[in-house]
Structures are given as C-alpha cells and as structure tokens.
MIVOBA-183115 format. One record per residue (C-alpha): residue number from 1; x, y, z. Coordinates in nm, 4 decimals, padded with zeros to 6 digits. Example, Ala and Ser with C-alpha at 12.3 -4.5 7.8 and 13.67 -1.06 7.14 Angstrom:
1, 01.2300, -00.4500, 00.7800
2, 01.3670, -00.1060, 00.7140
//
This chain:
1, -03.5729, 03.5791, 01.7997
2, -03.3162, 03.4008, 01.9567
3, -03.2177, 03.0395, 01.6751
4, -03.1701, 02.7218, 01.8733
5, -02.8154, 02.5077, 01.8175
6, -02.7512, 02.1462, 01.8501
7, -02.5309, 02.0753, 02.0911
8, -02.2393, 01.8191, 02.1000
9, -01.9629, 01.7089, 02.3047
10, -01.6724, 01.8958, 02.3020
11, -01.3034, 01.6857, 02.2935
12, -01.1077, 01.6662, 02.5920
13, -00.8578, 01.9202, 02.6522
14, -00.5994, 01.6954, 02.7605
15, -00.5120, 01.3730, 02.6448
16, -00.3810, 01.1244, 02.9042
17, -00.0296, 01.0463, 03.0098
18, 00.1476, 00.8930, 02.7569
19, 00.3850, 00.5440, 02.8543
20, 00.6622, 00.4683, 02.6016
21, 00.7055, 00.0887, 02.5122
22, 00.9703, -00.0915, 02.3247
23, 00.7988, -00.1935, 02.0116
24, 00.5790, 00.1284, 01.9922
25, 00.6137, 00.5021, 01.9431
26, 00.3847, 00.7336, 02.1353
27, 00.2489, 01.0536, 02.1070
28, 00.1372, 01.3375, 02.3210
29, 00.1382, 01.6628, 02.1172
30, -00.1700, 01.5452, 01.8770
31, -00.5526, 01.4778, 02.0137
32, -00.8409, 01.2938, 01.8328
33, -01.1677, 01.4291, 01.8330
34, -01.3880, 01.1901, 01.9635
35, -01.7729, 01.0909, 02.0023
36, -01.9716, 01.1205, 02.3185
37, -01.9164, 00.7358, 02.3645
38, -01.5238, 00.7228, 02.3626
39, -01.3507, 00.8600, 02.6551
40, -01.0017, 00.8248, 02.7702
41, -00.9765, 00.6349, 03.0754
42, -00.5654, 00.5463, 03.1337
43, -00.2442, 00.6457, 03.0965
44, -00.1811, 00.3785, 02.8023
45, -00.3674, 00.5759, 02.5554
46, -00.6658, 00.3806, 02.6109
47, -00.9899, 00.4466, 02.5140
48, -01.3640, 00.3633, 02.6379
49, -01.5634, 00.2596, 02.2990
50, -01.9116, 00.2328, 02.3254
51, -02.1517, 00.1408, 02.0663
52, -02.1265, 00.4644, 01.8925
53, -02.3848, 00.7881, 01.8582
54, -02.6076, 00.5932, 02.1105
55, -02.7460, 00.3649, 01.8481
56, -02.7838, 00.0163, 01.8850
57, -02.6165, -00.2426, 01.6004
58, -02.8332, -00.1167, 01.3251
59, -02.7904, 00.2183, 01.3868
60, -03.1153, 00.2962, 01.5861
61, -03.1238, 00.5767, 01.8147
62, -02.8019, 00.7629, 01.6310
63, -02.7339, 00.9669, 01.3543
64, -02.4709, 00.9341, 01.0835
65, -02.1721, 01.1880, 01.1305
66, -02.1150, 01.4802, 00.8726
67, -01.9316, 01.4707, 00.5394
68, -01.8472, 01.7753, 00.5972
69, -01.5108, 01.8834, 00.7730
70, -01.3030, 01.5953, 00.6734
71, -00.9867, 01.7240, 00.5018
72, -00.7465, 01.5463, 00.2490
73, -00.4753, 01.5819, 00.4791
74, -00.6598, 01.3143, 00.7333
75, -00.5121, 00.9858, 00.7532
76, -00.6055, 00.6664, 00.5369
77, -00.7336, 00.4210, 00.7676
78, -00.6581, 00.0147, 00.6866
79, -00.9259, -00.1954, 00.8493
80, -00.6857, -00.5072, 00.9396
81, -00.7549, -00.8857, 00.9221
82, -00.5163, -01.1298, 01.1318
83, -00.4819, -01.4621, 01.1688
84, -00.2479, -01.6771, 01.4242
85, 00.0397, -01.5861, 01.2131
86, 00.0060, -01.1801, 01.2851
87, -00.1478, -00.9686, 00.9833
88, -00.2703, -01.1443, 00.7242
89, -00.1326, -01.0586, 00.3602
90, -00.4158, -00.8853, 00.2160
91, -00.3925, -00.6335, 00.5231
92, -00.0228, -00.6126, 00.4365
93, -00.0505, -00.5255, 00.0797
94, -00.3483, -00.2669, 00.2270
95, -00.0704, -00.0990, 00.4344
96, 00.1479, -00.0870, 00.1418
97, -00.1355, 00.0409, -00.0880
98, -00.1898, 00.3304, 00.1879
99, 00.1516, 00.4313, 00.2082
100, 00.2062, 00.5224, -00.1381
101, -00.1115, 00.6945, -00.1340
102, -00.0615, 00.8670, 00.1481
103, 00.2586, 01.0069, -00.0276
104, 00.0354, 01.1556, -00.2778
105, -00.2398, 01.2493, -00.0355
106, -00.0616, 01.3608, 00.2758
107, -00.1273, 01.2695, 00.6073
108, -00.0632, 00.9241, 00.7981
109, -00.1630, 00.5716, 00.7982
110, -00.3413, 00.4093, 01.0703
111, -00.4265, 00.0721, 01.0645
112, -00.7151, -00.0608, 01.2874
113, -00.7207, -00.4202, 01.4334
114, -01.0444, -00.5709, 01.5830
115, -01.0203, -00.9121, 01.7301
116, -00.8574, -01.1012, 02.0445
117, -00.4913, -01.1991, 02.0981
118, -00.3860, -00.9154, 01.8844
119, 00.0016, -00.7899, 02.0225
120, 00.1790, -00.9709, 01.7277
121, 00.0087, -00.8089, 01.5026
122, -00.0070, -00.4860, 01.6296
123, 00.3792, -00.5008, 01.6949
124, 00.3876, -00.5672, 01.3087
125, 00.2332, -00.2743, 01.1868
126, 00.4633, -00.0436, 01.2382
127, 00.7346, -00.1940, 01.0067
128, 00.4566, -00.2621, 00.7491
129, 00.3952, 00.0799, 00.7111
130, 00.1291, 00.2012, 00.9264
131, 00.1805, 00.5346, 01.2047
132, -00.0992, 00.4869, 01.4538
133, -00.2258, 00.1867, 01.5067
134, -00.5915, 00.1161, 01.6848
135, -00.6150, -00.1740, 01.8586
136, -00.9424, -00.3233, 01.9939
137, -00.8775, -00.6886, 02.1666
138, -01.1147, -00.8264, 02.3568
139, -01.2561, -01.2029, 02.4100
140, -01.6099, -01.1141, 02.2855
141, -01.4206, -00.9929, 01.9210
142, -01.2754, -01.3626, 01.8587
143, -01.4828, -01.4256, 01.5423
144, -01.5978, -01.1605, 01.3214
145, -01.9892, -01.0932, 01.3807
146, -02.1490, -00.7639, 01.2381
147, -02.3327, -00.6627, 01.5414
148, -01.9620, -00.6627, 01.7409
149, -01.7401, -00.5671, 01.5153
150, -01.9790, -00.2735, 01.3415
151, -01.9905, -00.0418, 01.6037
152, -01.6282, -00.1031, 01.7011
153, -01.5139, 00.0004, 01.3780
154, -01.7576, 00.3168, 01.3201
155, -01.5882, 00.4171, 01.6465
156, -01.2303, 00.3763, 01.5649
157, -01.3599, 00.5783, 01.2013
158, -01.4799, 00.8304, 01.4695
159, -01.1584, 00.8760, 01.6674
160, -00.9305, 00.8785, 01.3407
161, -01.1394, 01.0982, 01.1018
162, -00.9891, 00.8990, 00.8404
163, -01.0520, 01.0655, 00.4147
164, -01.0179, 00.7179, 00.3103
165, -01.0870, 00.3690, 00.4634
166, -00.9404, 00.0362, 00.2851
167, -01.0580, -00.3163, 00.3488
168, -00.9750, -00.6343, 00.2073
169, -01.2435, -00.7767, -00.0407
170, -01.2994, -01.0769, 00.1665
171, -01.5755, -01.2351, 00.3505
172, -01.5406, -00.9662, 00.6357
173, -01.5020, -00.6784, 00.3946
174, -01.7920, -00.7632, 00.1566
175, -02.0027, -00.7667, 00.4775
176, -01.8454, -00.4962, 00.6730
177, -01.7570, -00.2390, 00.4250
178, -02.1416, -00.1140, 00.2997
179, -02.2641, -00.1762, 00.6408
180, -01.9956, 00.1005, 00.7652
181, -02.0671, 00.3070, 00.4922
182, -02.4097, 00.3540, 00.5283
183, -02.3378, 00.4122, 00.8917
184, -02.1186, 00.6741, 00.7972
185, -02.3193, 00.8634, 00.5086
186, -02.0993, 00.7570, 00.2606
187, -02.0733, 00.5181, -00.0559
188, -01.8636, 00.2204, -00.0364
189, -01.6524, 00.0656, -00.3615
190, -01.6386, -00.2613, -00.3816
191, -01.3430, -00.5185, -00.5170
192, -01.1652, -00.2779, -00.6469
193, -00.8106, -00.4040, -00.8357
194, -00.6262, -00.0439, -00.8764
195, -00.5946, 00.2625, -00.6870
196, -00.4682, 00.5906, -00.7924
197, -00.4741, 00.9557, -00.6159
198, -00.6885, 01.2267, -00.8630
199, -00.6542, 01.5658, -00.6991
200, -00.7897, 01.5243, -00.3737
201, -00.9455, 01.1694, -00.4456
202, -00.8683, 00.8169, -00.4801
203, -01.0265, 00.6761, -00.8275
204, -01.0616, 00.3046, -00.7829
205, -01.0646, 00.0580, -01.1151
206, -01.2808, -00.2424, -01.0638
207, -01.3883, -00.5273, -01.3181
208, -01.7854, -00.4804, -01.4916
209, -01.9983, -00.6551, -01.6716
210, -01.8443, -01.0174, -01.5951
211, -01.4955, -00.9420, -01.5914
212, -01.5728, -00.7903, -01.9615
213, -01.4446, -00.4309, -01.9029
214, -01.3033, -00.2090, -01.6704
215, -01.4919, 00.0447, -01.4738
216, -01.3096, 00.3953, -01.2752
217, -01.5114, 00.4629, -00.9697
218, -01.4711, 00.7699, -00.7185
219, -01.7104, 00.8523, -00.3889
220, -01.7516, 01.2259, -00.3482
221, -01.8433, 01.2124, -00.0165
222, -01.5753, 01.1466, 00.3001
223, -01.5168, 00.9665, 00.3715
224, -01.4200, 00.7404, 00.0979
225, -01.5106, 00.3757, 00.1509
226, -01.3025, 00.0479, -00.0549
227, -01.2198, -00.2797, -00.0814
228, -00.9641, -00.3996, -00.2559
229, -00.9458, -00.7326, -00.4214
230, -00.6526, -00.9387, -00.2307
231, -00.3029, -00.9860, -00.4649
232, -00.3771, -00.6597, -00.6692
233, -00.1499, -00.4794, -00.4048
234, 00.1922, -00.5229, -00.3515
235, 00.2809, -00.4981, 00.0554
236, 00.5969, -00.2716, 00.1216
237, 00.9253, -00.3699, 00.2196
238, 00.9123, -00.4478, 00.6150
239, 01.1441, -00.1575, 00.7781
240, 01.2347, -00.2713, 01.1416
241, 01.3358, 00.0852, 01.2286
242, 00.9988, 00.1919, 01.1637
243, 00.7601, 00.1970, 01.4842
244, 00.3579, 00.3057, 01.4757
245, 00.1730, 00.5229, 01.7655
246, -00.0618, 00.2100, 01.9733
247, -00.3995, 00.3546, 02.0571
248, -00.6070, 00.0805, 02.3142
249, -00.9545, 00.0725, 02.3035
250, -01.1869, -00.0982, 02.5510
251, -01.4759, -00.2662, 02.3799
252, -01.8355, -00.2622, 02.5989
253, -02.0126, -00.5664, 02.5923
254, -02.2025, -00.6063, 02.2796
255, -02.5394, -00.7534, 02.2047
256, -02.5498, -01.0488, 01.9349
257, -02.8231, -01.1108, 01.7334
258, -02.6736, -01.4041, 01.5779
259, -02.4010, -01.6324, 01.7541
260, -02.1539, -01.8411, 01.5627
261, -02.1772, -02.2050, 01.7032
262, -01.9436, -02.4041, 01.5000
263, -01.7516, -02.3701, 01.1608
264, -01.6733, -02.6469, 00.9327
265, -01.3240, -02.6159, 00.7277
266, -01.3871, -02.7270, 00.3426
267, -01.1819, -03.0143, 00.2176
268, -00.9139, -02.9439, 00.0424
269, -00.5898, -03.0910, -00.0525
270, -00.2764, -02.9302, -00.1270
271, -00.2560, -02.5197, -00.1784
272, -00.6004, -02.2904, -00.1226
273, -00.7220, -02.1472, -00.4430
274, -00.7078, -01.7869, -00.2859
275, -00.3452, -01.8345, -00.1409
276, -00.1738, -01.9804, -00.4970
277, 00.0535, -01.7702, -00.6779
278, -00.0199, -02.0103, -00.9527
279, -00.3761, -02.1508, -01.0265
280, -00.4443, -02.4428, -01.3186
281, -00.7843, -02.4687, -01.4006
282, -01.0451, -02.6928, -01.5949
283, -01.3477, -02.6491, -01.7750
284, -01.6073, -02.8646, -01.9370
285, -01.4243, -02.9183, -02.2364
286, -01.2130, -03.1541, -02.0617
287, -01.4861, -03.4260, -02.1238
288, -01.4762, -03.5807, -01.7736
289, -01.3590, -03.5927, -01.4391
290, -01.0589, -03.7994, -01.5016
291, -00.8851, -03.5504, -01.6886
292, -00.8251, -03.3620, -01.3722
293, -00.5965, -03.6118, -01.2825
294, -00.3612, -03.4484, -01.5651
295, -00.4544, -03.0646, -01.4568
296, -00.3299, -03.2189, -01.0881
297, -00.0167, -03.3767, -01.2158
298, 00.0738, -02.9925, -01.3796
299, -00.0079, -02.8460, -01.0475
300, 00.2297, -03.0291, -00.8633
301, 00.5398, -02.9396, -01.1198
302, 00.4049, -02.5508, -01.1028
303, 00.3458, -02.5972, -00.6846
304, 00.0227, -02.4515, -00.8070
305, -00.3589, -02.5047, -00.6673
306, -00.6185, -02.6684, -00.9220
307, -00.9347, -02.5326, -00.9900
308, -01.2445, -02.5792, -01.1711
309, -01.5034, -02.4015, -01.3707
310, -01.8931, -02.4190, -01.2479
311, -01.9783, -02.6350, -01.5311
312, -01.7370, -02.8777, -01.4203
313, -01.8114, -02.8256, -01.0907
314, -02.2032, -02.8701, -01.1776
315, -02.1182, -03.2377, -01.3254
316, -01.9656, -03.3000, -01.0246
317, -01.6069, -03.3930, -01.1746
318, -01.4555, -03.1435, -00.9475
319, -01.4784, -03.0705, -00.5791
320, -01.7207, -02.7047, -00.5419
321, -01.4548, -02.5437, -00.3102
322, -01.2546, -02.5457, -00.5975
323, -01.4640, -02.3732, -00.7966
324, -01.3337, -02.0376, -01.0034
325, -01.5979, -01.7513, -01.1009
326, -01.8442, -01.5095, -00.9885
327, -02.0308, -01.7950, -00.7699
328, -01.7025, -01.9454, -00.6174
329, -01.3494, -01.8647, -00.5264
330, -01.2442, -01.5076, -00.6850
331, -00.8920, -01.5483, -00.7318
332, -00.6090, -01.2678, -00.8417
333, -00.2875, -01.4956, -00.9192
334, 00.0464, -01.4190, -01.1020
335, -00.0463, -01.6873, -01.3390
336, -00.3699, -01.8320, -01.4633
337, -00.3680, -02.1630, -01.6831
338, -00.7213, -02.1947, -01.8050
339, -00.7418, -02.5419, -01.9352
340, -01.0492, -02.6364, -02.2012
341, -01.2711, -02.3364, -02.0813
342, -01.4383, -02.1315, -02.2704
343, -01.4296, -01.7845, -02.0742
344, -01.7489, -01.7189, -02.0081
345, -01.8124, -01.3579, -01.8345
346, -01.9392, -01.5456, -01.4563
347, -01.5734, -01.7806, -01.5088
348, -01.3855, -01.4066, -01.6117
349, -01.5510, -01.2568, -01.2991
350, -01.3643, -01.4551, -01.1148
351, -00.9653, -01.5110, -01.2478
352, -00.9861, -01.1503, -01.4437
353, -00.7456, -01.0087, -01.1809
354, -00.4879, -01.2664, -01.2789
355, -00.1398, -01.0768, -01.3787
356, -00.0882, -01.3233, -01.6335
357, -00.3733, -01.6054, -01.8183
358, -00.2404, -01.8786, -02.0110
359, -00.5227, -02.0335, -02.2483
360, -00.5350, -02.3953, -02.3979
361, -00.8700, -02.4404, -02.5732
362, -00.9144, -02.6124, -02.9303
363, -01.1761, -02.3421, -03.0196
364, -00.9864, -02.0605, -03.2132
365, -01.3171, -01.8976, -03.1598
366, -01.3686, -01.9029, -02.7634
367, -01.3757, -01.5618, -02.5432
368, -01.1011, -01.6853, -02.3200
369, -00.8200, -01.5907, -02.5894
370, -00.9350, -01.2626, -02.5740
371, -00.8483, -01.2132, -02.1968
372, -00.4965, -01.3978, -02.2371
373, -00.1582, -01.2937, -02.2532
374, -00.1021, -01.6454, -02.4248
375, -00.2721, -01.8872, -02.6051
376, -00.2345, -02.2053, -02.7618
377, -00.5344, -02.3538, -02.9820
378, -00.4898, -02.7088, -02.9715
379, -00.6519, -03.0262, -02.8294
380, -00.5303, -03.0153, -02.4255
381, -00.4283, -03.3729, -02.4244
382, -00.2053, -03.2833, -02.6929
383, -00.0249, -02.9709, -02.5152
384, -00.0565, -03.0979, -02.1531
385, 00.2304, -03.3862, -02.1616
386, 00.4703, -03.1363, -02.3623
387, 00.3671, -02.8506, -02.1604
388, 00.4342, -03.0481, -01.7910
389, 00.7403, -03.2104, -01.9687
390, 00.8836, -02.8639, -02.0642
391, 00.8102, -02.6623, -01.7141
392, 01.0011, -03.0087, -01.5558
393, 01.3106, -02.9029, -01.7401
394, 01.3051, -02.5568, -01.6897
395, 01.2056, -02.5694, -01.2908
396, 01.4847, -02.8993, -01.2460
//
C-alpha cells in the first residue's frame, strides 16, 4: 500500500547575485529556507513577500509552520520600531539584549524593520549589534496596522527561522506579539523585565499579581515569543566597524480591514512619562490639585516628568496622560519619587520596573515602603521644600 506525503516547496538552489554596498556587508555562502510565497527576484538580495502560507490576515486558508526543526543555534530575531530619528531606543536596548544572548545561545542576530523611509535605520543596525538585517519599506507600511504588518512579519519569521523573537512591550508589541504567536504555533511572553539563557532556553522574569511578585516564564515550543518592557535593557556600545548582512523584501499589496484616518497627539508639557529617566509622582494623599504645582517645581530641578496616580487622576487634579499604573503609562525609570501614594498593586503594576523608588508618605503603614529602596515617613509638605532645596545644591 503505497502512504501518501505532503508536499512542499523546496528552497532555491541558488541564491541571487550578491552587490556589496558601503554601509552593509553581504553574503553569498548561506541560503534561507523560505515559504512558497517568498521568492528571490534581484540581485540586491531582495525578496518577493506575500501574505504568507496562502492565508489571508487572520490566517485563513494557511497552516501554522512546525515547532519542530528549529535548532538553538538559529538566530534571535529583534522585531524593530523606528521613528524619524532611526531606531528607536527600546529596539536598541533589544539588539543589545540579543547580543549577549546570542553569546550564550550561539548563532546571529537579525533585526527586522517594517515600515517606510527605513535606510537610516537599517544603516544603524549594524553598529547596534545586529548581523542580518530584514528590511521591508514600502508606502503602504507607514503606520503600523495588524492586517499589514502581520503577515510581513510571519514572513520575515519564515525566511530567518529565528529560536527566539524579541519585541518591545509597546503599543505595537502588545498587539503584534500574540497575534504572531498564534500564527506561528507558539506561546508569546509578555512585558517581560529580565532575560537569562537556561540550557537551550531563554527564562523571562516578568512582574504578577500587581507588581506584587515576580514570576520566571519559559515557552517550550520554537519558537520562543517576548516582549520586553522598554528601559529594563541596556543597548550596547555602538561599534562603527561593525556592519550587518541587508536582506530587501518587497511587500504585496495588502488588504485593510481597518484604516487609520487621523491621530491626535496627547497634551503634554515638558518630558513624556515613558521617555524620563526620572519620574515624580503624586497620589491622593496630596489633598488637591494644587499640590502638583510643588511635585512640578521638583521636576524641573531633577529634569524629570511628573506623573500621577489614577485616584488623582480620577479627581481630575491631574492631566490622564499622565497617569502611572496598570490603566495608564507603564513606566521603567532609574528613579521613581512616589509622592503621598499609597502603593496600591494597579499603581505598582505600573512603576515596579523602576531601578530605584523613593517613597514620601506619612503612613508608616502604607505598601509603597515595601517596594522602595528609600523612604521617608513624614508629611510631604514638610520634606518637599528641603528635599528640592537639597537636590538644588547638589545638581548647582
């Protein structure tokens, strides 16, 4: 009785010409397997990338690929951000994250960038620490949307065969990342605020139970899907010498569900919550909105960003985009001055990754001591004028 097989493309046997170019190394030696729906077309490494396995944006008509096959020594693939600057810093510290775990892991690092206008950052990569990196710029990837950017990145997973994928833990991530997963078979780990090789995995630490503990996470299937929460990664030293392999891919034409017809940029003064190295924030205890007029007058000695805790927020003594926690702004700075809150687990959610909390809160009693490195019990408008007075001198 004869037994019937599945059949499946096979890769090319040869790869395409390769052109060298100043700020990029190629290669010629290595090939990628690759899906039925990516092709090379042209000398410049460039490749065709359909909406992969034949299935539409949600996956219809395809099938996931296997788990199985997928060895440790594959590369750990960065899913990048940019902005008009080039990479933005959360992909930066990704690429640094990558590289030391690569070190433990073997294999490369190969960095993929989806989006339009993208030859700054792709000239960047290299020196940030990335080997190969996939570039797919075209008009119709301007803004993220799932339904374009989905398949794109499945297929770039496809071509690299990547053990591990990072993303940041930012509005593209937390959409992106479990949508790719699930398109891939796999498990995805989300906000994750440590990373560490364990044999042939990479155990991820995360925060549980509203900031209240810590939890160590590992996918056993490949391959392994994170995010990582932005500022709990230190970027690498940029190395000019160092140059990464530029792989082109051609993006078809995708079909949109959903179109993005205008965004609206929320108010806010001075430095963004989730860009401050240094974040003073207030809680209800302060006893009104006036008193953020003092937490504001501290932020501009410490060149910090103010925020707010919901309850303040809720009374409306404090703008909403400014608000810290599980519902608002998740921040991750070196220091954390928590002013009159109380450290409730949805507030914790959202400062716990601070490197460093400073607590001023009258109540010897309140949960926020417990999650500082320092603490002063005492009546804020007692500690406040000292405490501005006494960073003055020292920063003068």
């Amino acid at each position: 009785m004869s037994k019937s097989r599945s059949s499946r493309a096979t890769p090319p046997k040869k790869r395409p010409p390769v052109l060298s170019t100043p700020c990029a190394k190629r290669k010629s030696s290595n090939s990628h397997p690759v899906s039925p729906a990516v092709r090379a077309e042209t000398p410049r490494r460039t490749n065709s990338l359909l909406p992969p396995l034949g299935g539409d944006a949600e996956g219809r008509g395809g099938s996931a690929p296997s788990n199985k096959g997928h060895s440790i020594m594959a590369s750990i693939l960065v899913i990048g951000e940019t902005d008009d600057s080039g990479l933005t810093a959360p992909t930066l510290e990704l690429l640094g994250a990558a590289s030391r775990l690569s070190g433990e892991l073997g294999g490369g690092v190969a960095l993929a960038l989806i989006g339009s206008g993208l030859a700054a950052a792709s000239a960047a990569a290299g020196p940030a620490g990335a080997d190969t990196v996939y570039t797919a710029d075209a008009d119709s990837l301007a803004g993220y949307q799932t339904d374009s950017f989905l398949p794109v990145a499945q297929g770039i997973v496809e071509l690299d065969s990547p053990s591990v994928i990072l993303m940041s833990q930012s509005s593209i991530g937390r959409d992106l990342a479990p949508r790719l997963a699930t398109r891939l078979g796999t498990a995805a780990i989300m906000d994750s605020l440590g990373l560490e090789v364990d044999g042939d995995r990479v155990k991820a630490t995360r925060s549980c139970y509203g900031g209240n503990a810590r939890q160590v996470v590992t996918v056993q299937t490949n391959p392994q899907v994170i995010t990582v929460r932005p500022k709990s990664q230190d970027p690498i030293e940029a190395d000019a010498s160092r140059s990464a392999e530029v792989i082109d891919v051609n993006v078809a034409e995708p079909t949109l569900r959903a179109r993005t017809t205008g965004k609206e940029q929320a108010e806010s003064e001075g430095i963004r919550l989730e860009d401050a190295e240094i974040v003073v924030s207030g809680g209800r205890g302060l006893g009104g909105p006036e008193a953020f007029a003092d937490l504001e007058s501290l932020a501009g000695v410490l060149t910090a960003a103010v925020g707010s805790s919901r309850a303040a927020c809720d009374l409306g003594w404090y703008p909403p985009s400014q608000q810290v926690g599980l519902t608002g702004t998740v921040v991750s700075p070196t220091l954390y001055v928590a002013i009159a809150i109380s450290g409730a687990s949805q507030h914790m959610a959202g400062c716990g990754g601070s490197k460093n909390i400073v607590a001023i809160n009258k109540d010897p009693d309140a949960p926020i001591f417990s999650f500082s490195r320092f603490g002063i019990v005492d009546d804020y408008k007692k500690v406040l004028p000292a405490l501005e007075a006494a960073f003055a001198d020292a920063l003068d």
